[in-house]
N, C-alpha and C positions, 0 to 999 in steps of 0.2 A: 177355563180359568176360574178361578175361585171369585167370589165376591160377596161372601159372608163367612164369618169365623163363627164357631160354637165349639169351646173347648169340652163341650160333653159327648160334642160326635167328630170323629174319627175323618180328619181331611183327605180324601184321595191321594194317595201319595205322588204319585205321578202331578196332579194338577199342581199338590202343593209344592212340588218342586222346582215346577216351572215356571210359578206365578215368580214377581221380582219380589228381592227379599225387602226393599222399601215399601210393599205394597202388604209384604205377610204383616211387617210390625205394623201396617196403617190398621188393617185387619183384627187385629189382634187390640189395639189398642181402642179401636170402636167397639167392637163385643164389651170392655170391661168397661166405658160409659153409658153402653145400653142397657146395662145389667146394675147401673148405678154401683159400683163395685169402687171404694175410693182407695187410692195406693198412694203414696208418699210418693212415688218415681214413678207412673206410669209406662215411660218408654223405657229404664233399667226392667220392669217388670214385664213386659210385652218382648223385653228382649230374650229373655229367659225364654220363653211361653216360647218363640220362634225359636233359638237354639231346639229345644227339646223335640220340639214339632219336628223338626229337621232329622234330627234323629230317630224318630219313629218312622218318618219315612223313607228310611235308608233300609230299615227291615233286620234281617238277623243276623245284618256283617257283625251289630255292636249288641249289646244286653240292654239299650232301653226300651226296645219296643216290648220283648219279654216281661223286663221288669214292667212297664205302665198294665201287659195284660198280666200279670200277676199279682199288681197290686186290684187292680179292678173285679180278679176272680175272689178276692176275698171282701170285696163291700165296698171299695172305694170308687167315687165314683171320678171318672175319667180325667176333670178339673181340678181333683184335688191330689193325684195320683201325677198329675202330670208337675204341681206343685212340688210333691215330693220328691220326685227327680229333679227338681227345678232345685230346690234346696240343695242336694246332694253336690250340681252341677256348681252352685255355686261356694261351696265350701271347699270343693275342688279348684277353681278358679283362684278364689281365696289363698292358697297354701301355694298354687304356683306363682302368683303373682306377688310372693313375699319370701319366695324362697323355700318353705317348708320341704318341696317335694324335690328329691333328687334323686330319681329315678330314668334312668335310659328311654322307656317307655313313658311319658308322661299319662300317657290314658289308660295306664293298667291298673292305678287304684280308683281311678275315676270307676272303671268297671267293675273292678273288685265292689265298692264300696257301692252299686246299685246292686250286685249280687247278693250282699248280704241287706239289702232294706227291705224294713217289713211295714206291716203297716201300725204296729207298737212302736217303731222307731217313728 
């Protein structure tokens, strides 16, 4: 079972799947008071961090673990990389939750749109 988060190193995927997800956001949202790190929404923003995390450890059914090592083989480092899917996730969130996206697949520009992120975007 996990009992410290560090979004710069890479959580067990397995552990991280099976810790409780009330326990990843506790996790998650202690690393960014340790790190003195101040956010406007701490638990919107630890929620993020956990969605994503989620994702990287599901492995290569979906492109974000790809994209997080893609973005990291060109200089970013793991917390900021995971931010930028973090963004991506939520601009996607954004357009379903207002209607924007009307597509059969709802996760198919979600994908798309980590496909094409670089680390200029």
């Amino acid at each position: 079972m996990i009992e410290c988060y560090d979004p710069l190193e890479s959580p067990p995927p397995e552990e991280w799947l099976d810790t409780d997800e009330t326990k990843r956001l506790r996790l998650v949202e202690d690393y960014h008071r340790r790190a003195r790190i101040r956010l406007p929404n701490v638990r919107v923003h630890a929620s993020f961090h956990v969605i994503v995390e989620n994702q990287v450890a599901i492995g290569d059914e979906i492109p974000v673990s790809r994209t997080l090592a893609r973005l990291m083989d060109k200089g970013v480092d793991r917390h900021d990389a995971l931010h930028a899917i973090a963004s991506v996730l939520s601009e996607h969130v954004f357009e379903i939750a207002n209607g924007v996206r009307q597509h059969p697949d709802p996760n198919a520009a979600y994908y798309a749109a980590l496909e094409r992120l670089t680390v200029e975007s």
